[in-house]
C-alpha positions in Angstrom: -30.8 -43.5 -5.9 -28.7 -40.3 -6.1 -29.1 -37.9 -3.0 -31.0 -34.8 -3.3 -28.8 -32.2 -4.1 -29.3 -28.7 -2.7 -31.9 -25.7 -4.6 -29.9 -23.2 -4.2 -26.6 -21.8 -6.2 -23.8 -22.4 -4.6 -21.5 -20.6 -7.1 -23.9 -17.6 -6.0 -23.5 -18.0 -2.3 -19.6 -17.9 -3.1 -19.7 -14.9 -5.4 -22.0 -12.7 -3.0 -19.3 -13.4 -0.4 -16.2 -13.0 -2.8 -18.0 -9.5 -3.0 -18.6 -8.5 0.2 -15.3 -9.3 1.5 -13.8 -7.4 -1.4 -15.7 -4.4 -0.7 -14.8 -4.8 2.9 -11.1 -4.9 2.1 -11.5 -1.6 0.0 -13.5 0.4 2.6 -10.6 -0.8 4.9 -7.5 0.3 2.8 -9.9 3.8 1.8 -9.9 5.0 5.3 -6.7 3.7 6.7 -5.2 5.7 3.3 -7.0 8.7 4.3 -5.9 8.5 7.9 -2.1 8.4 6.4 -2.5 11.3 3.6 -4.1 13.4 6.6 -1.1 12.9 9.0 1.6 13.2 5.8 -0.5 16.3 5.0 0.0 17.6 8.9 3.4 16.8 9.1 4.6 18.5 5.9 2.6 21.3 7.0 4.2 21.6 10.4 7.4 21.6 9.0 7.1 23.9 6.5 5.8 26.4 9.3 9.4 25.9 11.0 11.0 26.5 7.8 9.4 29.7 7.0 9.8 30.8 11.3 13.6 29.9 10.4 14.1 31.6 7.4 12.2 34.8 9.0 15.0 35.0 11.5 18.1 37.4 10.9 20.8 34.7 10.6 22.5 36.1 13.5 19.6 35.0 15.9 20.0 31.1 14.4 21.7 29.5 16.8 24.2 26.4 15.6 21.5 23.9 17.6 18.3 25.3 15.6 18.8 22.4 13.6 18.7 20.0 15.7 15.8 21.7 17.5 14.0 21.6 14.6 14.2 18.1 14.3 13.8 17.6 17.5 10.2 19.1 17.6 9.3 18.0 14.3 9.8 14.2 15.1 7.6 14.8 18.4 4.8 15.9 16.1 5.5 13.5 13.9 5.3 10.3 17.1 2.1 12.6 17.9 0.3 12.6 14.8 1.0 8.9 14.1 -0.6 8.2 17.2 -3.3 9.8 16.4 -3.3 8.4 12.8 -3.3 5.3 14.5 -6.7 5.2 15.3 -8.6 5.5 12.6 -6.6 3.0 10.9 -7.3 0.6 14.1 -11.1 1.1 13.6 -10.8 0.9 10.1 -9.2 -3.4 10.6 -11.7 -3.1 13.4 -14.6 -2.8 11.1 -13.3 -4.6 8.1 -12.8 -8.0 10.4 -16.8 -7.0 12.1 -17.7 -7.0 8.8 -15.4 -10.6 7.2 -17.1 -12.4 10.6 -20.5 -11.2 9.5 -20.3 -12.1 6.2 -18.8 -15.6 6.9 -21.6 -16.5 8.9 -24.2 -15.1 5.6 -22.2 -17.4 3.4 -22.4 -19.8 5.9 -25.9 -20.1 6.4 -26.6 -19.9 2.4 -24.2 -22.2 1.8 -25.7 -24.6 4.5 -29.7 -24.1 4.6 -30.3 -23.1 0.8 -32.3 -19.5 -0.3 -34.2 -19.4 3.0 -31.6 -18.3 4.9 -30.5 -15.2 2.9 -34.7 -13.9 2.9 
């Protein structure tokens, strides 16, 4: 006698995760992209503000340092603002792994106790 094999689709089950996790992973490179075009977009704006406060100057007031001023404050905003960056991109692996552990335990439970687990 063959043994009773299982009523539910397991090529479904695996599918319906496949998905989720995908959509997981996109949500997850969305927000930690926008948290990196918002603090290139801060950053070129912070130093095109010292460009035009340099070029306003008489050259005579430009002082042989300015330069390296410049940089100087430019690469503490820029520490600054990837901190900050930082943790939106945190929350965003943060969520996408919540998320993965949830919906390995879904699969898990369709995979393991048929339909009546998903209702």
């Amino acid at each position: 006698m063959l043994p009773e094999i299982p009523t539910f689709n397991l090529s479904k089950a695996n599918s319906e995760w496949m998905l989720r996790v995908l959509s997981l992973s996109q949500d997850c490179r969305r927000r930690s992209l926008d948290a990196a075009c918002h603090y290139h977009d801060e950053v070129m704006a912070r130093t095109q503000a010292e460009l035009d406060r340099l070029h306003e100057k008489p050259a005579a007031e430009v002082v042989p340092g300015a330069a390296i001023e410049l940089n100087m404050r430019l690469a503490a905003a820029s520490i600054g603002g990837l901190l900050a960056a930082g943790s939106p991109m945190i929350a965003a692996q943060a969520a996408f792994a919540q998320g993965f552990a949830q919906a390995f335990q879904d699969w898990q439970a369709a995979v393991t106790q048929g339909p009546a687990a998903r209702s």
